[in-house]
MIDOSE-1310 file (N, C-alpha, C; in nm, 2 decimals, decimal comma, always signed):
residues 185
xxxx	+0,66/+2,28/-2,29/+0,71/+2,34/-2,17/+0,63/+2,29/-2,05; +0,68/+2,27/-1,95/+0,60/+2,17/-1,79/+0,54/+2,36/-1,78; +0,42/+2,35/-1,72/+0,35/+2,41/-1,66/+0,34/+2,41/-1,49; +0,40/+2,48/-1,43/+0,39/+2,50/-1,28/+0,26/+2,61/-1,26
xxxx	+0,19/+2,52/-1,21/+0,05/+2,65/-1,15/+0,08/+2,71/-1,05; +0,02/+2,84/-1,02/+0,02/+2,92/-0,96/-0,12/+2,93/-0,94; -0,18/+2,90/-0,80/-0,29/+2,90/-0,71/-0,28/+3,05/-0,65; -0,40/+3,12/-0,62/-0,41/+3,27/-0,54/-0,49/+3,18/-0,45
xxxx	-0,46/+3,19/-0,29/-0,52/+3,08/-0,18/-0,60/+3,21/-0,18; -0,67/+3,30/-0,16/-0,75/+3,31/-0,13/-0,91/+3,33/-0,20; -0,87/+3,29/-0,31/-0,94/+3,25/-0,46/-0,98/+3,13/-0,40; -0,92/+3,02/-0,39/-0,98/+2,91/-0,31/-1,04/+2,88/-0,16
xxxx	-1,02/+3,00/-0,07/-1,08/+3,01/+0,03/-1,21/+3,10/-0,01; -1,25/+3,16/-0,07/-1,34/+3,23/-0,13/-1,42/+3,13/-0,19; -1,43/+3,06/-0,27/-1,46/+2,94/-0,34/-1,50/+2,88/-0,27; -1,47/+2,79/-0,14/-1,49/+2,70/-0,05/-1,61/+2,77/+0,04
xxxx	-1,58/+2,86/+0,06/-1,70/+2,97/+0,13/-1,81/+2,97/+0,10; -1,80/+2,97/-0,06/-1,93/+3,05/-0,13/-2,01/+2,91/-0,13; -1,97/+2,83/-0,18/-2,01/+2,70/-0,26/-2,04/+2,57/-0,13; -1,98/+2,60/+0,02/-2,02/+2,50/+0,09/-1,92/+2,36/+0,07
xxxx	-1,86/+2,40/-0,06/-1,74/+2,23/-0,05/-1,65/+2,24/+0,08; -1,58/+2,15/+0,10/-1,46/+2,14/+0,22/-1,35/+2,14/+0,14; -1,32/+2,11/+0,03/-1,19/+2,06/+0,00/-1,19/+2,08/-0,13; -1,08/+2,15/-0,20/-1,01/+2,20/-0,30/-0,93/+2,17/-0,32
xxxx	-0,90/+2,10/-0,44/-0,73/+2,02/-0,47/-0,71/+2,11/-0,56; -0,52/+2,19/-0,50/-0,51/+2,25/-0,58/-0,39/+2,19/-0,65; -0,31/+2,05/-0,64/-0,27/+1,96/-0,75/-0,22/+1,83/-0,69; -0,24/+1,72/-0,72/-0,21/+1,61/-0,73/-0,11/+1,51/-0,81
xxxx	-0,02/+1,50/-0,75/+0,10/+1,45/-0,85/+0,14/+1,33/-0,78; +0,17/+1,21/-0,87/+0,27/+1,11/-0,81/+0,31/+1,15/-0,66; +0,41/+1,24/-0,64/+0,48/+1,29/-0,51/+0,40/+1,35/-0,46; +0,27/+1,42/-0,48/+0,25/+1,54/-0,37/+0,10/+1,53/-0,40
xxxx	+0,07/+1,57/-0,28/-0,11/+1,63/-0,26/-0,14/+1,75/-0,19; -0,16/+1,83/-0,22/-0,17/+1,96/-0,17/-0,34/+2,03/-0,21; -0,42/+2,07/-0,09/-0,52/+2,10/-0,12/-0,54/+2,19/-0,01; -0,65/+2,30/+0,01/-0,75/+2,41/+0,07/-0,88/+2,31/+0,14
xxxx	-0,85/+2,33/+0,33/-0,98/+2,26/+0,34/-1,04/+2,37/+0,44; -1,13/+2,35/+0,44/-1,25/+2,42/+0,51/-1,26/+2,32/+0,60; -1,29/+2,38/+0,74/-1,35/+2,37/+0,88/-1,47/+2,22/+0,86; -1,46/+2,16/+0,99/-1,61/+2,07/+0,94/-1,66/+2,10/+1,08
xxxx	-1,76/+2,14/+1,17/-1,79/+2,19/+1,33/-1,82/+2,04/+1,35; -1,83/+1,93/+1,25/-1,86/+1,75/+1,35/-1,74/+1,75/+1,32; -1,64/+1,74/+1,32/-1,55/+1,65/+1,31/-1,47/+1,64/+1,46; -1,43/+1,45/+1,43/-1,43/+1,43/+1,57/-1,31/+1,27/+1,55
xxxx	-1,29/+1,23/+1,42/-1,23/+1,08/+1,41/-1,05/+1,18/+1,39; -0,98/+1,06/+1,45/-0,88/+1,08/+1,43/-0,80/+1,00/+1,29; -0,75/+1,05/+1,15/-0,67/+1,03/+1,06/-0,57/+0,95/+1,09; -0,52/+0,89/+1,04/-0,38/+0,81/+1,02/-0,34/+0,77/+0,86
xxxx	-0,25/+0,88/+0,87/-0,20/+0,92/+0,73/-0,10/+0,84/+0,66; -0,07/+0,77/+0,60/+0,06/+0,69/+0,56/+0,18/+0,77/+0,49; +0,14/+0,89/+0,53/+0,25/+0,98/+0,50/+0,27/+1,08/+0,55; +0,38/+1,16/+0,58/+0,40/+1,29/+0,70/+0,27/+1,40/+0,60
xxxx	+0,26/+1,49/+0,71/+0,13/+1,60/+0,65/+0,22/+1,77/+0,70; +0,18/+1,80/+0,62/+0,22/+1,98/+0,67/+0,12/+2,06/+0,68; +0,03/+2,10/+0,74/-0,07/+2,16/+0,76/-0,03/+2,35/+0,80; -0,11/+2,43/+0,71/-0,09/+2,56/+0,76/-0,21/+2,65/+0,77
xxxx	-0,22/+2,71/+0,87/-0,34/+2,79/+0,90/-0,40/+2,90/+0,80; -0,42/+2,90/+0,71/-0,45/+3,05/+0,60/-0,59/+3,13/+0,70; -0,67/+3,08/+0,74/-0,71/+3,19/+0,81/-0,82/+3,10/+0,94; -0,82/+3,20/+1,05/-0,86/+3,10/+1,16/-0,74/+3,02/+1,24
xxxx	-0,81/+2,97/+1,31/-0,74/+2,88/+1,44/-0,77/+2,72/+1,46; -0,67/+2,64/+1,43/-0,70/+2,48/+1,43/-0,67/+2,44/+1,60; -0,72/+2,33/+1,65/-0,70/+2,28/+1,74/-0,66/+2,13/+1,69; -0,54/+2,07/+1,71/-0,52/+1,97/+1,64/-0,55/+1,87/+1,73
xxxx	-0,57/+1,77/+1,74/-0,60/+1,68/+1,85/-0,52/+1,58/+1,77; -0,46/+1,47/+1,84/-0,34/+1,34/+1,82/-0,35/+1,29/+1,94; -0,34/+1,16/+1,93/-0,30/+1,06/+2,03/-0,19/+1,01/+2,00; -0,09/+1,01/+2,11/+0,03/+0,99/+2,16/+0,11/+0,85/+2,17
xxxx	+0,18/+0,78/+2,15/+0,20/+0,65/+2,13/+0,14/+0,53/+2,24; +0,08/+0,62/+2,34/+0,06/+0,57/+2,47/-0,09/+0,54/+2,48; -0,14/+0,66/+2,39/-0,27/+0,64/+2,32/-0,38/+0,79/+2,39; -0,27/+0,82/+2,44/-0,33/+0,97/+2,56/-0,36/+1,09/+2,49
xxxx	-0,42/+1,15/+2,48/-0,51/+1,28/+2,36/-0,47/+1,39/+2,43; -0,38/+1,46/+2,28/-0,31/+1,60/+2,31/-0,41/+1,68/+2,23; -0,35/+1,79/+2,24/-0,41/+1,93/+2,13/-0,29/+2,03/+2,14; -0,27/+2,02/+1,99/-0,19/+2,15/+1,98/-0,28/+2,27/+1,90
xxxx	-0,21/+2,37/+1,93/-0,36/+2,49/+1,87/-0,22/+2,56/+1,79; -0,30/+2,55/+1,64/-0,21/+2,67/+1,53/-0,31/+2,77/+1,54; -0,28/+2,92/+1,57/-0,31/+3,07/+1,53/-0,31/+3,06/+1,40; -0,40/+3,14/+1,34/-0,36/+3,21/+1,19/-0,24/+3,22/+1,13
xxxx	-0,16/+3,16/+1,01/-0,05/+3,17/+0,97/+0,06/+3,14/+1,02; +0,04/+3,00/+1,09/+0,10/+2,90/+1,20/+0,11/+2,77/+1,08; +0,21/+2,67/+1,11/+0,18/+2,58/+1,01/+0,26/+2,44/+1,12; +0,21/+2,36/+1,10/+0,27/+2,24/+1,16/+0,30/+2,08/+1,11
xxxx	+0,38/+2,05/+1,14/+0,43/+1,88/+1,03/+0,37/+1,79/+1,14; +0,35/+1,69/+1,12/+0,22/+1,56/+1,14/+0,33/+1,45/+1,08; +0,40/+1,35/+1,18/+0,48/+1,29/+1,08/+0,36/+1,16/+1,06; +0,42/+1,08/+0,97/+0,33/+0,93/+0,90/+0,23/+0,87/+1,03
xxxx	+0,12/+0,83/+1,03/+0,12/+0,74/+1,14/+0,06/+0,77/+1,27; +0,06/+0,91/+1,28/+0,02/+0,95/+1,40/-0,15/+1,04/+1,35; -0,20/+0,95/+1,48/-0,32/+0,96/+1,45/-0,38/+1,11/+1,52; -0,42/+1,19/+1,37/-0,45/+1,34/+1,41/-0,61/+1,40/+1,35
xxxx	-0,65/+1,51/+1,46/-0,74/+1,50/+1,43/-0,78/+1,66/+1,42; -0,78/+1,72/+1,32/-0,75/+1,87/+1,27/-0,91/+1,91/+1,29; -0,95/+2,00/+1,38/-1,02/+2,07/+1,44/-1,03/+2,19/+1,44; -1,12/+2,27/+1,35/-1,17/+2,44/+1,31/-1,30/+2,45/+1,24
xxxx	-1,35/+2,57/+1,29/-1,51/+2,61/+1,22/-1,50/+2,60/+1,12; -1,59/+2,63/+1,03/-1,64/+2,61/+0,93/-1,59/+2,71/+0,81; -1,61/+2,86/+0,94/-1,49/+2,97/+0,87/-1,33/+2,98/+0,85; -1,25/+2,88/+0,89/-1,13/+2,90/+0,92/-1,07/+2,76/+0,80
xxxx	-0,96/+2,81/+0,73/-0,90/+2,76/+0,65/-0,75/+2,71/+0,63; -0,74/+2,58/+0,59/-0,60/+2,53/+0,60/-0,55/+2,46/+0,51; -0,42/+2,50/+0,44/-0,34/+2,46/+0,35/-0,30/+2,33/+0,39; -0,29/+2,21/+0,34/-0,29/+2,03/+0,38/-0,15/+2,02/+0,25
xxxx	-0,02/+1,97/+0,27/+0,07/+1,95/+0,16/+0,07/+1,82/+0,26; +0,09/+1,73/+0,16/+0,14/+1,55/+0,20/+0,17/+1,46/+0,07; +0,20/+1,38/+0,08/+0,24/+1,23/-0,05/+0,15/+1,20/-0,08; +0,10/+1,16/-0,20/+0,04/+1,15/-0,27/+0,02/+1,00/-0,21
xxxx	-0,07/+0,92/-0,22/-0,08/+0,75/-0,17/-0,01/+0,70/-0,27; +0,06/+0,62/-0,23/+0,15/+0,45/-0,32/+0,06/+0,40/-0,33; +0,09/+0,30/-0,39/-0,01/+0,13/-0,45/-0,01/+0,08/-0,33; -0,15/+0,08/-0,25/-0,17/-0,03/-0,20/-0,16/+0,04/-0,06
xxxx	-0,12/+0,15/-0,04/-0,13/+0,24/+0,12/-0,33/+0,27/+0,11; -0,28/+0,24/+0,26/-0,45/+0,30/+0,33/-0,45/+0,40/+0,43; -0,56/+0,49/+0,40/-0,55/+0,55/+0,51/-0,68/+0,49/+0,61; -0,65/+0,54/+0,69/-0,73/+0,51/+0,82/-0,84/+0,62/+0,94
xxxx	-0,92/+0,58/+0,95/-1,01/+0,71/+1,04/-1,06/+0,62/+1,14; -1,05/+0,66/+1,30/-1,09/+0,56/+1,38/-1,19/+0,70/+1,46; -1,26/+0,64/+1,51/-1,31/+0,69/+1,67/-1,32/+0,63/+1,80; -1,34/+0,78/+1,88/-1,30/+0,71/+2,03/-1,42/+0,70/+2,08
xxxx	-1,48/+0,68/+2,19/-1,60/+0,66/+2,32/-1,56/+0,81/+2,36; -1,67/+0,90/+2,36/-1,67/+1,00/+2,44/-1,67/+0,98/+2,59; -1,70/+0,85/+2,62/-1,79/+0,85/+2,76/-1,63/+0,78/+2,82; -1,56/+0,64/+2,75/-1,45/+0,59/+2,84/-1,31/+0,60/+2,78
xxxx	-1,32/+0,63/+2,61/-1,19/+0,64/+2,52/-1,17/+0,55/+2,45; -1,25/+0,39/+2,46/-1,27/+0,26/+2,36/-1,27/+0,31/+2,22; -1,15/+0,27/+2,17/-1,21/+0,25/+2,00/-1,30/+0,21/+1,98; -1,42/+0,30/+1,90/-1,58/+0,29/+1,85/-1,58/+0,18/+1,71
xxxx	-1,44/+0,26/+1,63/-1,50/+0,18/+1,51/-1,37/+0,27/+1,41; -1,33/+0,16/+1,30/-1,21/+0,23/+1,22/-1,27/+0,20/+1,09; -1,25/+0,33/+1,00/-1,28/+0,31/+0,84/-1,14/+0,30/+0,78; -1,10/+0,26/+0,72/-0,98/+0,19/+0,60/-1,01/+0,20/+0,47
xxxx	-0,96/+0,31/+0,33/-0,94/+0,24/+0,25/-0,85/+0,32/+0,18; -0,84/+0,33/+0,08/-0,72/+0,35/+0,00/-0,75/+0,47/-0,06; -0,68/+0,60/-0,05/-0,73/+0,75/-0,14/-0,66/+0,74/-0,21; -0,70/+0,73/-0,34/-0,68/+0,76/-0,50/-0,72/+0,86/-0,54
xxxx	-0,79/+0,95/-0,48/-0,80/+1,08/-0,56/-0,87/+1,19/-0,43; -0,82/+1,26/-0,37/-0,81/+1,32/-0,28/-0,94/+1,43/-0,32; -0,98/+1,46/-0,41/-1,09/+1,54/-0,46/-1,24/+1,47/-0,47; -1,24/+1,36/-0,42/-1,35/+1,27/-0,37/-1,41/+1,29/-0,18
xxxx	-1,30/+1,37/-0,17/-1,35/+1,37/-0,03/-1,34/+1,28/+0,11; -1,23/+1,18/+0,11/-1,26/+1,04/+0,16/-1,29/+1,11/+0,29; -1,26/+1,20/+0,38/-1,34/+1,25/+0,47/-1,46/+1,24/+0,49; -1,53/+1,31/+0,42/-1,68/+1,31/+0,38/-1,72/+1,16/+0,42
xxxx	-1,71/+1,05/+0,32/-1,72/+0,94/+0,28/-1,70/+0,86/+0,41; -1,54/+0,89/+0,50/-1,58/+0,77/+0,65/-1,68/+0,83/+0,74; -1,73/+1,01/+0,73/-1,79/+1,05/+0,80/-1,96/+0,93/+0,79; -1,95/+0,95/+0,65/-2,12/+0,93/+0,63/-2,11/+0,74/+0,66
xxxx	-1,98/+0,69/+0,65/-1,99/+0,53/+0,70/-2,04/+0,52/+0,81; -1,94/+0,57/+0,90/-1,97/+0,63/+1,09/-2,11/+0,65/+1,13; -2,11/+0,77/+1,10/-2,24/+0,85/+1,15/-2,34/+0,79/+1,11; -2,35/+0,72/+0,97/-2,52/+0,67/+0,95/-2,49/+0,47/+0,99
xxxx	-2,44/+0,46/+1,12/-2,49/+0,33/+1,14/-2,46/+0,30/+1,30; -2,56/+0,30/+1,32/-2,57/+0,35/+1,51/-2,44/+0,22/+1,54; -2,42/+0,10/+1,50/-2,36/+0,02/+1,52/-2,23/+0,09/+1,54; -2,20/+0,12/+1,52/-2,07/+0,22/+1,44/-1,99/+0,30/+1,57
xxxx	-2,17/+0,37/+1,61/-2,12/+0,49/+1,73/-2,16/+0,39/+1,85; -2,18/+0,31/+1,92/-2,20/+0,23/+1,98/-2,09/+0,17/+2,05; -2,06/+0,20/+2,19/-1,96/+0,14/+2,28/-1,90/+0,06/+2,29; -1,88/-0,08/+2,27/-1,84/-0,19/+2,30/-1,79/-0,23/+2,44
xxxx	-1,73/-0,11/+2,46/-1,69/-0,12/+2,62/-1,80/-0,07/+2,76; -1,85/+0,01/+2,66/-1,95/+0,09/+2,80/-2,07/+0,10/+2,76; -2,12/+0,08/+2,63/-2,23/+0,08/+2,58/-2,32/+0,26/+2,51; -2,23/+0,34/+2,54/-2,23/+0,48/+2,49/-2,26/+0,48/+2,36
xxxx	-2,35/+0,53/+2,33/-2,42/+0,57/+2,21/-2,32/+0,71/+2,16; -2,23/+0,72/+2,07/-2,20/+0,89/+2,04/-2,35/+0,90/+1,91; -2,32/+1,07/+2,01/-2,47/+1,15/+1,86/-2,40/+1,13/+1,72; -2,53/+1,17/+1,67/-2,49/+1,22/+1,50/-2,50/+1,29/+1,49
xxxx	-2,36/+1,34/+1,50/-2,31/+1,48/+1,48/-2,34/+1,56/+1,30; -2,30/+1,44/+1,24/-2,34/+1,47/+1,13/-2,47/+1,48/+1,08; -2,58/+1,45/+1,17/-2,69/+1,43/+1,15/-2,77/+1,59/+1,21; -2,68/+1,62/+1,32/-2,72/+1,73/+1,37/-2,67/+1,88/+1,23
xxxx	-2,54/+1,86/+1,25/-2,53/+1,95/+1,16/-2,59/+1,92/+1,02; -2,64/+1,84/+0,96/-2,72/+1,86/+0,89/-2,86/+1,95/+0,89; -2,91/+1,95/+0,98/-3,05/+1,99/+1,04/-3,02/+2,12/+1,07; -2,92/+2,20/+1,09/-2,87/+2,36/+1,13/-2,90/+2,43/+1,00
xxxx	-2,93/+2,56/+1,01/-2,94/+2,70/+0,91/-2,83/+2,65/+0,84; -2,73/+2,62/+0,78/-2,65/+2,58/+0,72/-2,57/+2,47/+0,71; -2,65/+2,39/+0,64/-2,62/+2,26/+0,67/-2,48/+2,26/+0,58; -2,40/+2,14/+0,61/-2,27/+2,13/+0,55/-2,31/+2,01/+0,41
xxxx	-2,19/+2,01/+0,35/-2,20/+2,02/+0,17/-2,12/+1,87/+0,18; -2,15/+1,78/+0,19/-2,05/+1,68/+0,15/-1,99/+1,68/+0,01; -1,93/+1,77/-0,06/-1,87/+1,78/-0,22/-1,75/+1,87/-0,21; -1,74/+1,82/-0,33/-1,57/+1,87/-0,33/-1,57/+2,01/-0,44
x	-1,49/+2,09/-0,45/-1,48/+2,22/-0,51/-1,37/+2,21/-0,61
Protein backbone atom coordinates (compact mmCIF):
# COMPACT_ATOMS: atom_id res chain seq x y z
CA UNK A 1 0.00 0.00 0.00
CA UNK A 2 1.67 3.85 -1.07
CA UNK A 3 2.11 5.53 2.11
CA UNK A 4 1.00 9.37 2.09
CA UNK A 5 2.68 11.11 5.16
CA UNK A 6 1.08 13.21 7.22
CA UNK A 7 3.45 16.08 8.61
CA UNK A 8 2.09 18.12 12.06
CA UNK A 9 3.87 21.71 10.79
CA UNK A 10 4.21 22.64 13.89
CA UNK A 11 6.34 19.59 15.02
CA UNK A 12 8.63 20.94 12.40
CA UNK A 13 8.57 24.44 13.34
CA UNK A 14 9.36 23.36 16.84
CA UNK A 15 12.26 21.24 15.57
CA UNK A 16 13.72 23.97 13.48
CA UNK A 17 13.62 26.27 16.58
CA UNK A 18 15.11 24.02 19.00
CA UNK A 19 17.98 22.56 16.89
CA UNK A 20 19.05 25.92 14.89
CA UNK A 21 18.57 24.06 11.28
CA UNK A 22 16.84 26.33 8.51
CA UNK A 23 15.29 23.69 6.54
CA UNK A 24 13.17 20.58 6.95
CA UNK A 25 12.20 18.47 4.09
CA UNK A 26 9.12 17.22 4.72
CA UNK A 27 9.16 15.03 1.16
CA UNK A 28 10.85 15.02 -1.95
CA UNK A 29 9.41 13.30 -4.99
CA UNK A 30 10.14 13.28 -8.69
CA UNK A 31 7.17 16.05 -8.93
CA UNK A 32 7.45 17.87 -5.74
CA UNK A 33 9.58 19.53 -3.05
CA UNK A 34 8.05 20.67 -0.16
CA UNK A 35 9.84 21.74 2.92
CA UNK A 36 9.63 24.08 6.51
CA UNK A 37 12.24 26.96 6.42
CA UNK A 38 13.26 29.12 9.10
CA UNK A 39 14.11 32.87 8.87
CA UNK A 40 17.96 33.57 7.99
CA UNK A 41 18.41 37.69 9.53
CA UNK A 42 21.69 37.73 6.45
CA UNK A 43 19.86 36.92 3.83
CA UNK A 44 20.13 39.22 1.06
CA UNK A 45 20.75 37.13 -2.72
CA UNK A 46 18.06 36.89 -4.85
CA UNK A 47 16.90 32.90 -6.00
CA UNK A 48 16.00 32.04 -9.48
CA UNK A 49 14.05 28.92 -9.30
CA UNK A 50 13.56 26.79 -12.55
CA UNK A 51 10.30 26.13 -11.31
CA UNK A 52 7.15 28.12 -10.01
CA UNK A 53 7.33 28.23 -5.90
CA UNK A 54 4.27 28.53 -3.48
CA UNK A 55 5.40 29.85 -0.38
CA UNK A 56 3.13 30.17 2.89
CA UNK A 57 3.62 31.98 6.02
CA UNK A 58 3.07 29.32 9.10
CA UNK A 59 4.11 31.85 11.47
CA UNK A 60 5.61 35.43 11.22
CA UNK A 61 5.88 37.89 8.48
CA UNK A 62 8.03 37.52 5.11
CA UNK A 63 9.06 40.47 3.12
CA UNK A 64 9.57 39.00 -0.27
CA UNK A 65 11.91 41.04 -2.33
CA UNK A 66 11.92 40.17 -6.53
CA UNK A 67 13.18 42.07 -9.27
CA UNK A 68 11.01 42.93 -12.00
CA UNK A 69 11.75 42.14 -15.68
CA UNK A 70 13.15 45.66 -15.90
CA UNK A 71 15.39 44.65 -13.17
CA UNK A 72 13.72 47.25 -10.50
CA UNK A 73 13.32 45.74 -6.73
CA UNK A 74 9.81 45.18 -5.34
CA UNK A 75 8.65 43.75 -1.93
CA UNK A 76 5.70 42.06 -1.33
CA UNK A 77 4.96 41.40 2.51
CA UNK A 78 2.89 38.03 3.47
CA UNK A 79 1.26 38.35 7.24
CA UNK A 80 1.03 35.18 9.06
CA UNK A 81 -1.09 32.57 7.16
CA UNK A 82 -0.69 34.46 3.84
CA UNK A 83 0.75 32.28 1.12
CA UNK A 84 2.02 33.45 -2.39
CA UNK A 85 3.05 31.77 -5.94
CA UNK A 86 6.59 32.87 -7.42
CA UNK A 87 6.26 31.85 -10.94
CA UNK A 88 9.74 29.95 -12.70
CA UNK A 89 12.47 32.49 -13.18
CA UNK A 90 11.75 35.31 -11.22
CA UNK A 91 14.35 36.27 -9.18
CA UNK A 92 13.12 36.26 -5.39
CA UNK A 93 14.31 37.00 -2.42
CA UNK A 94 12.20 35.60 0.78
CA UNK A 95 13.04 37.79 3.81
CA UNK A 96 12.02 36.93 7.81
CA UNK A 97 13.68 36.54 11.21
CA UNK A 98 14.92 33.80 12.38
CA UNK A 99 11.51 33.30 14.45
CA UNK A 100 9.09 33.30 11.64
CA UNK A 101 8.29 30.26 9.45
CA UNK A 102 7.41 29.17 5.86
CA UNK A 103 5.90 26.32 4.13
CA UNK A 104 8.14 26.27 0.39
CA UNK A 105 5.94 23.64 -2.14
CA UNK A 106 7.89 23.68 -5.77
CA UNK A 107 9.19 20.94 -8.52
CA UNK A 108 11.38 18.95 -7.66
CA UNK A 109 14.74 19.78 -10.24
CA UNK A 110 14.88 17.89 -13.76
CA UNK A 111 18.13 16.58 -15.16
CA UNK A 112 20.26 19.10 -15.81
CA UNK A 113 18.13 22.46 -14.31
CA UNK A 114 20.11 24.95 -12.16
CA UNK A 115 19.24 27.01 -9.88
CA UNK A 116 20.73 30.31 -9.48
CA UNK A 117 21.54 32.91 -6.48
CA UNK A 118 22.92 36.34 -7.58
CA UNK A 119 23.67 39.56 -5.57
CA UNK A 120 23.25 43.12 -5.96
CA UNK A 121 25.73 46.29 -4.95
CA UNK A 122 24.06 47.80 -1.99
CA UNK A 123 25.80 51.02 -2.81
CA UNK A 124 24.65 51.20 -7.02
CA UNK A 125 22.55 47.75 -7.82
CA UNK A 126 25.55 46.04 -10.15
CA UNK A 127 25.38 42.45 -10.08
CA UNK A 128 28.12 41.40 -7.36
CA UNK A 129 28.39 37.90 -8.31
CA UNK A 130 25.99 34.65 -9.30
CA UNK A 131 26.27 31.06 -7.70
CA UNK A 132 24.73 28.22 -10.18
CA UNK A 133 24.41 24.75 -9.54
CA UNK A 134 22.16 22.07 -9.71
CA UNK A 135 19.81 20.88 -6.32
CA UNK A 136 19.58 17.29 -6.08
CA UNK A 137 18.62 17.06 -2.83
CA UNK A 138 17.05 19.96 -1.21
CA UNK A 139 17.98 18.68 2.46
CA UNK A 140 21.66 19.79 1.82
CA UNK A 141 20.84 23.18 2.11
CA UNK A 142 21.98 24.76 -1.23
CA UNK A 143 21.14 28.07 0.49
CA UNK A 144 23.55 27.63 3.14
CA UNK A 145 26.19 26.41 0.60
CA UNK A 146 25.91 29.80 -2.02
CA UNK A 147 25.78 31.73 1.19
CA UNK A 148 29.18 30.43 2.50
CA UNK A 149 30.62 30.74 -1.54
CA UNK A 150 29.61 34.58 -1.38
CA UNK A 151 30.29 35.68 1.97
CA UNK A 152 33.74 33.91 2.42
CA UNK A 153 35.43 35.55 -0.62
CA UNK A 154 35.80 39.37 -0.47
CA UNK A 155 36.13 38.98 -4.35
CA UNK A 156 32.66 37.96 -4.46
CA UNK A 157 31.24 41.00 -2.41
CA UNK A 158 33.23 43.47 -4.26
CA UNK A 159 31.80 46.00 -6.82
CA UNK A 160 32.84 45.85 -10.13
CA UNK A 161 30.99 48.95 -10.90
CA UNK A 162 31.64 51.16 -7.92
CA UNK A 163 34.09 49.35 -6.04
CA UNK A 164 31.68 48.70 -2.80
CA UNK A 165 32.78 46.21 -0.60
CA UNK A 166 29.23 44.45 0.89
CA UNK A 167 29.84 43.20 4.76
CA UNK A 168 29.83 39.70 5.89
CA UNK A 169 26.74 39.47 6.85
CA UNK A 170 27.32 36.00 7.40
CA UNK A 171 30.27 36.64 9.18
CA UNK A 172 28.55 39.02 11.46
CA UNK A 173 25.80 36.85 12.33
CA UNK A 174 28.03 34.30 13.11
CA UNK A 175 29.70 36.38 15.94
CA UNK A 176 25.97 37.22 17.64
CA UNK A 177 24.61 35.36 20.98
CA UNK A 178 23.12 33.04 18.55
CA UNK A 179 24.89 32.32 15.91
CA UNK A 180 23.06 30.63 12.95
CA UNK A 181 23.40 26.66 12.11
CA UNK A 182 24.32 26.02 8.58
CA UNK A 183 22.52 22.21 8.80
CA UNK A 184 19.66 20.82 7.78
CA UNK A 185 16.92 19.16 10.22
Amino acid sequence: MYQMPIVRMQDRVETLGKTGAYVSVLWQQPESLVFVARGRAYRSEFHINPSDEVMIMLKGEMRLHYRTPEGKEEVAVLPEGAAIHTPAGIPHSPRFPPDAYALILERARRSGETDAFQWYCPACDHLLHEERFGVDDYGKDPVAQAYRNFFHNEAHRTCKACGHVMPNALAQAEAQDHPPKDTHG
